[in-house]
C-alpha positions in Angstrom: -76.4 64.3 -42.8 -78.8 61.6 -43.7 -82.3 62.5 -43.4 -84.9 59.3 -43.0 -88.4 59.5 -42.8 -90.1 57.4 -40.2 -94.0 56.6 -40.3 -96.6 53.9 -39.9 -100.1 53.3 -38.8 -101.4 54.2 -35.1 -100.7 51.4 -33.2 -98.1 50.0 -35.6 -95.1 50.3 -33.1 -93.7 53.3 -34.8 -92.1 54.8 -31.7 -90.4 51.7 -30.4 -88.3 51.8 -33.7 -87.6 55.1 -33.1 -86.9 54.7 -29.7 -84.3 52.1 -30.8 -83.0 54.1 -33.6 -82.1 56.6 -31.1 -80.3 54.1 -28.6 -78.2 53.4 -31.8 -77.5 57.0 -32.1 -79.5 58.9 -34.4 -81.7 62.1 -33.9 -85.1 61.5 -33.5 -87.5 64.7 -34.8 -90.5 63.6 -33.6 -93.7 65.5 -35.5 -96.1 64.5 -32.8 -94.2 65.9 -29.9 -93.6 69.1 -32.0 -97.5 69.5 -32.8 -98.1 69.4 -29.1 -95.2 71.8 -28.3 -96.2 74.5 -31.0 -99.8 74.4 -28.8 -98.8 74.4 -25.6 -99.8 76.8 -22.8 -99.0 80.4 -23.9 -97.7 80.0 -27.5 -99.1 81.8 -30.9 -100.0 79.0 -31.4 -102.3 78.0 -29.1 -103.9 81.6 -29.0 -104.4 81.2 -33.0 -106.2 77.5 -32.2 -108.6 79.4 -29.7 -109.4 82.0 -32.3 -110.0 79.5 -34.9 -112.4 76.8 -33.0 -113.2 78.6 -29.4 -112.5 78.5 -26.2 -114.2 75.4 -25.4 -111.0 73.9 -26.3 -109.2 74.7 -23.3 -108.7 73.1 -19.9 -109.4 74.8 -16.8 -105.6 75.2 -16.4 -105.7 77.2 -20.1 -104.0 73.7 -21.6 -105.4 72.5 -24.7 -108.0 70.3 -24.1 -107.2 67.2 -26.6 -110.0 65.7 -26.6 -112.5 68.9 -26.8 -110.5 69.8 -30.0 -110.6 66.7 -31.6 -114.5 66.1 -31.3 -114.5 69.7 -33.5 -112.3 68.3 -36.2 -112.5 64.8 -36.3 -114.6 64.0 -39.5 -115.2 67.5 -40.1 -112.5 67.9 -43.1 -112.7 72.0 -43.4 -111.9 72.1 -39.7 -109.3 69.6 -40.0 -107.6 71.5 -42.9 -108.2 75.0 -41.0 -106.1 73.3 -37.7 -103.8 72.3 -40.0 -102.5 75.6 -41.3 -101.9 76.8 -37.8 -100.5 73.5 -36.8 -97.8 72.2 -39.9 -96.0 75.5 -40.6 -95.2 76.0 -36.8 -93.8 72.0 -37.1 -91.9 72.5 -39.9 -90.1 75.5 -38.8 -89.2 73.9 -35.6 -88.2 70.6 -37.6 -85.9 72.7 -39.8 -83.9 74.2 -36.3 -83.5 71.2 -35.2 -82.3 69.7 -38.5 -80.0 72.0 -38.9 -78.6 71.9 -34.9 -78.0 68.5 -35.7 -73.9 67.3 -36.2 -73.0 67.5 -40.1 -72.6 62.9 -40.0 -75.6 62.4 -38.2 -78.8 60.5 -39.0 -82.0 62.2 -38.6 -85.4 60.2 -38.3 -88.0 62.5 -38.4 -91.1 60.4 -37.1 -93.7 61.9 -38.9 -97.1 59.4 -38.6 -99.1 61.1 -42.0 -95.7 60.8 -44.1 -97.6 59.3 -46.9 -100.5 61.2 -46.3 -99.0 64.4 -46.7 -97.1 63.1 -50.0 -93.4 63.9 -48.0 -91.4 60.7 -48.3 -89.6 61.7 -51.6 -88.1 64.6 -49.4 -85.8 62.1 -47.9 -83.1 60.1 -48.4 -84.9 57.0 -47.0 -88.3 56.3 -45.9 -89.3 53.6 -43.4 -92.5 52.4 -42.7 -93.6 49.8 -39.6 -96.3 47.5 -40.5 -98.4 45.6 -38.1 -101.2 42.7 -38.3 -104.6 44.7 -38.0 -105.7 42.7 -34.8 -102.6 43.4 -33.2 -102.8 47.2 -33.5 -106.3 47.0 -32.3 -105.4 45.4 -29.4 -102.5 48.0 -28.2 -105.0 50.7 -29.2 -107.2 49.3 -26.3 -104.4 48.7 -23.9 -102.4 51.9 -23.9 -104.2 54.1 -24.9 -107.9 53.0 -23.5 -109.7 53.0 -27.1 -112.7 51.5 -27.6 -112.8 49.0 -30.7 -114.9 51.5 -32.8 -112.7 54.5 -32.0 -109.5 52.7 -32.4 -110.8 51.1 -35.9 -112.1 54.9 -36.8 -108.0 56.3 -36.6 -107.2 53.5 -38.3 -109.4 53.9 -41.1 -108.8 57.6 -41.3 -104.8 57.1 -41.9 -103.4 55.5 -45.5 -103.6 51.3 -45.7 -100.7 49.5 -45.6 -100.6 48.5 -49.3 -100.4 52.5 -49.6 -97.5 52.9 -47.4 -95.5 50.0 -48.6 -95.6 51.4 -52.3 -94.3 54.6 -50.8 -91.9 53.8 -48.9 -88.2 52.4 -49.0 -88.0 50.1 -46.0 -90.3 47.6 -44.5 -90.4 47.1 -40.8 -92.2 44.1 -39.7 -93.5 44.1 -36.0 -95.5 41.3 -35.8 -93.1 39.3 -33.3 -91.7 40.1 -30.1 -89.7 43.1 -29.1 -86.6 41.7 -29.4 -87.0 40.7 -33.0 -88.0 44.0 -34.1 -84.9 45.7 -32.3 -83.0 42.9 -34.2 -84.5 44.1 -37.3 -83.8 48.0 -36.4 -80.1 47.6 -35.7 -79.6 45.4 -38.6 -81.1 48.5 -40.5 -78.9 50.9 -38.4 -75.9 48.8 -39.2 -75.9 47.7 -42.5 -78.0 50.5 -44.3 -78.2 53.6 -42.4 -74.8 54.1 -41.4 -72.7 53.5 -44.9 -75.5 55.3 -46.0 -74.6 58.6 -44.3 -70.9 58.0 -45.1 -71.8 57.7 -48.4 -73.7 60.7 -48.8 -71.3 62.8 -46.9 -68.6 61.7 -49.0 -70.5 62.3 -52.0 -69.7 58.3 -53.0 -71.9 55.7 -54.6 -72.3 52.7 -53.0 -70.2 49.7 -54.5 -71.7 47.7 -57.0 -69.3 45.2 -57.1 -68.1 43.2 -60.1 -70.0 40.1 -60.0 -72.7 39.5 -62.3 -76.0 38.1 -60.6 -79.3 38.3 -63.0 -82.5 38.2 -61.3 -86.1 37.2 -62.0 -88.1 39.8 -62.3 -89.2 41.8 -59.7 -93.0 43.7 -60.0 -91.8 46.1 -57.3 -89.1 47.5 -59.7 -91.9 50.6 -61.2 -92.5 51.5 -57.6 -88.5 51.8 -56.8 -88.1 53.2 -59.6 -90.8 56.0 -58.7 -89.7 56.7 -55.2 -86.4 57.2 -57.1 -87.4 59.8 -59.6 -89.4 61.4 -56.5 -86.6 62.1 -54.8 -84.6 63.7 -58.0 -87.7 65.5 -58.7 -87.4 67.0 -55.5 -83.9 67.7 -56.1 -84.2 69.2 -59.3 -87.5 70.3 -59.8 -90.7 68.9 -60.2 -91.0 69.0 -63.5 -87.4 67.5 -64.9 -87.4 64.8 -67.4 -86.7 61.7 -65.1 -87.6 58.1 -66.8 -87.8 54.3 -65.5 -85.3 52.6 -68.3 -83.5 49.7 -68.8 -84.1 46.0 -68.2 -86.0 46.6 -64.9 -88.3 48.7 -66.5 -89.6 46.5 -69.0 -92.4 43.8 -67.2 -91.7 40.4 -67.1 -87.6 40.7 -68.0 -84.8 39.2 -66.2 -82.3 42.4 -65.1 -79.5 42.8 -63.0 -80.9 44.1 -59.8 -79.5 48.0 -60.4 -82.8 50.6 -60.9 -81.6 52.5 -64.4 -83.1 56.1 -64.6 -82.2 58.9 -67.3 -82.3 62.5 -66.0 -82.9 64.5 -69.6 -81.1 68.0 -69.5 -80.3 70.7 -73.0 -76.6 70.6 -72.7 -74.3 68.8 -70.4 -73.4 71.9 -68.8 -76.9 72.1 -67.3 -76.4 68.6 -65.9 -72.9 69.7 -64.5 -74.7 72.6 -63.1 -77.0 69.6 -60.7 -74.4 67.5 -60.0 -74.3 69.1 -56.3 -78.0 69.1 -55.6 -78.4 65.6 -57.2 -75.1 64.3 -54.4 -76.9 66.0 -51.6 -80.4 64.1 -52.5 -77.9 60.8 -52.6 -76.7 60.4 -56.2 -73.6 61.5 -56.6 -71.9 61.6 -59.7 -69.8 58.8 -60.7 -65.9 59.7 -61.5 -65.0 59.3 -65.1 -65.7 59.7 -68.7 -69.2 58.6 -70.0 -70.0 58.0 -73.4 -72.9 56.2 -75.2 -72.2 54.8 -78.7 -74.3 56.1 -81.2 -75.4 52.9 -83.0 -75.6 53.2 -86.5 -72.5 55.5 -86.6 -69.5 53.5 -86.1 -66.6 54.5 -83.7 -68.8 57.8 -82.6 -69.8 58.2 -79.1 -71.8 60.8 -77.1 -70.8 62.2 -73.9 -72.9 62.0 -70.9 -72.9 62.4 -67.1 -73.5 59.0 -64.8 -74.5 59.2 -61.4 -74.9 56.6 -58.3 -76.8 56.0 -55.6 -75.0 56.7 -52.2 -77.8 53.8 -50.1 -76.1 50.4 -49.8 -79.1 49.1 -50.5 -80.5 49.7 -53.9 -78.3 49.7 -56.6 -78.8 52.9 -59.0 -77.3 54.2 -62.0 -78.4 57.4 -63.2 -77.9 58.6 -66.8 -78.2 62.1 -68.0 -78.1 62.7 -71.0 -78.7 65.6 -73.6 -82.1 65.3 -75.1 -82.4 64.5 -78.6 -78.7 62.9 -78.2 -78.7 59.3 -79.6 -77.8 57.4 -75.7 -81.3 59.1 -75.0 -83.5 58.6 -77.9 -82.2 54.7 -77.6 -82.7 54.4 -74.1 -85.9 55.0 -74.7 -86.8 53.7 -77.7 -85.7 49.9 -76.8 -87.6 50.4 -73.5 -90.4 51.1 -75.6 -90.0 48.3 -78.2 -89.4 45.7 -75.8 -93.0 46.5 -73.9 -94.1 46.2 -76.8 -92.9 43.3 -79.2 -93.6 40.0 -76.9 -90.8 38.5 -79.1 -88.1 41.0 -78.6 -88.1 40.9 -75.0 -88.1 37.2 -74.9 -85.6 36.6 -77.2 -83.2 39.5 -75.0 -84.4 37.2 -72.1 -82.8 34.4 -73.5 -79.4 36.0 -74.7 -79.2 37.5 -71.1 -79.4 33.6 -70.1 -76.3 32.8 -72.3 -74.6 36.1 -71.3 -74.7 35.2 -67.7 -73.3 31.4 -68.2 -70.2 32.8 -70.5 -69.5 35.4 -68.4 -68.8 36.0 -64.2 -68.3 39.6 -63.6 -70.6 42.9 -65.0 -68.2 44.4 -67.3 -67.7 41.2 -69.6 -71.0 40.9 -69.6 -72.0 44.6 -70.5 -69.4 43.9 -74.0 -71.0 40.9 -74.8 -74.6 42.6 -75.3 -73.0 45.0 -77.8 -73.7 43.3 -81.1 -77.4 42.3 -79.8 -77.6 45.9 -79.0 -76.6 47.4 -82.5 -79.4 44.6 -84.0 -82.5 45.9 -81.2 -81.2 48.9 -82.5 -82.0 48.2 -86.1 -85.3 46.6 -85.1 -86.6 49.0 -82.8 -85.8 51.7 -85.9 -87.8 49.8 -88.4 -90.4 49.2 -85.4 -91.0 53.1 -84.6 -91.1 54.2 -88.3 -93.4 51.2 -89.0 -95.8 52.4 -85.8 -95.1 56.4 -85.6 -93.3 56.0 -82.3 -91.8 59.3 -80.7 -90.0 59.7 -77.7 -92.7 60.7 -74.7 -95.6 58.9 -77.3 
């Protein structure tokens, strides 16, 4: 099952993409239908709201009274938080029933409008955010839903910016045409991403990387990928495991192949045979084979390790885990480290990557054709950390 997290501003369009996610075929968990269903007439939980903020905040009919409620908590942030313990653990309860009612291949948008807010997009396979023009979110704030200019700006400014939510999330959603053009947008999405994503993940298969080489210019969003990433093993494996940005993409300014690198450090490689399950179910499953990292310095010796993929189609991922203090992760590190460092080094691997790539078509060719640079960066980054006391984590 492929979980996806759904969110965006008020007023952003957020549940026309879910509504067309759902034509598609996916289940929709929607957070603010379950907030208003865990406080509906005659539930715990409406009797624990009333005992928390009164009963001025029923109707005549014993319904909550919406509005009533909100003028108690809005900018009142103890009250908020207070109707917030009643209100999320209900939610989240209901949201895990119905995840778990859902069919074992299906994809599951959970619309959930403070997904950033509440720090929860790194508890799902994918997030997706829908961004629209200010102006344009002010205007359907008036129109369907009768807000004045200063109330609808209020919500607005009370939920995360957009910059915020584009750094946290996977997948940008544009809605600042007609409908048709964002339902364009949505099936693509469903079509291309979402569904070999969920085969992927149920199969406990990486996506393809294909063997043609492409290098591209750098990228500044690479960190933040790399972040939502490591968020998501994290959450997998424990918030405090050893997960690192490395290779090409994480060095600023450096031509890479477009795959994300990341090293998961473990004590012994029966500890990272031990997450292999929880790290396929979070979407990287381990890729088939033998892994070893040459040892540089130590000719003909390698080092075992563990390689994982990424099971989402659309971003390229291999993870490396690797015993700490083993030599594939102290080097990993260490040229990561030398090139941020040494302006010279990283342009002059710059400009080998540019010969690399007109001598050679596909990825494999090209990753044995970096092996001499790599046993020389080796060399120099060795002189380089004696020279400036570098240590791994420094």
């Amino acid at each position: 099952m492929l979980r996806v997290g759904l969110t965006g501003g008020i007023g952003a369009g957020k549940s026309a993409v879910a509504s067309r996610l759902a034509e598609r075929g996916a289940v929709i968990i929607d957070a603010d239908k379950l907030a208003r269903e865990v406080v509906a007439a005659g539930t715990p939980g409406l009797a624990e709201v009333v005992e928390a903020f009164g009963s001025g905040v029923l109707t005549g009919d014993g319904e909550l009274d919406r509005p009533a409620l909100g003028a108690k908590v809005f900018g009142d942030e103890p009250a908020r938080r207070r109707l917030e313990r009643i209100i999320h653990p209900r939610v989240r309860a209901r949201t895990v029933e119905m995840t778990a009612a859902a069919a074992p291949d299906a994809i599951v948008v959970n619309d959930v409008p403070l997904l950033v807010e509440a720090g929860l997009p790194g508890t799902y396979h994918l997030a997706l955010v829908v961004e629209t023009r200010l102006e344009s979110r002010l205007r359907r704030l008036r129109e369907t839903r009768g807000m004045a200019t200063e109330e609808a700006t209020a919500r607005i400014s009370a939920q995360a910016d957009d910059a915020r939510r584009r750094a946290a999330c996977d997948v940008l959603l544009e809605n600042n045409g007609t409908l048709e053009q964002l339902h364009d947008r949505v099936d693509r999405l469903y079509r291309e991403r979402l569904v070999p994503f969920e085969r992927h993940l149920r199969l406990r298969t990486s996506a393809p990387l294909g063997p043609e080489l492409v290098i591209a210019e750098p990228d500044p969003t690479w960190p933040e990928q790399a972040a939502r990433l490591i968020a998501r093993i994290r959450h997998a494996t424990g918030a405090e495991a050893a997960v690192e940005h490395i290779g090409s993409t994480a060095v600023a300014g450096l031509p890479a192949k477009d795959i994300i690198d990341l090293m998961l450090a473990v004590r012994t490689l029966d500890e990272a045979d031990a997450l292999a399950d929880r790290l396929a179910e979070a979407g990287f499953p381990r890729r088939p084979g033998e892994w070893a990292d040459n040892t540089r310095g130590v000719p003909g010796e390698t080092w075992p390790k563990r390689l994982h993929g990424n099971a989402d189609p659309g971003r390229p991922v291999n993870l490396h885990v690797r015993v700490t203090g083993s030599p594939g992760w102290r080097f990993a590190l260490l040229m990561r480290d030398h090139l941020r460092a040494i302006p010279a080094a990283r342009e002059a691997y710059a400009a080998a990557k540019a010969q690399w790539a007109l001598q050679h078509q596909d990825r494999s060719a090209y990753g044995e054709a970096k092996e001499p640079w790599f046993d020389t960066e080796a060399r120099a980054a060795d002189d380089w950390a004696e020279e400036t006391g570098w240590e791994p984590g420094t």
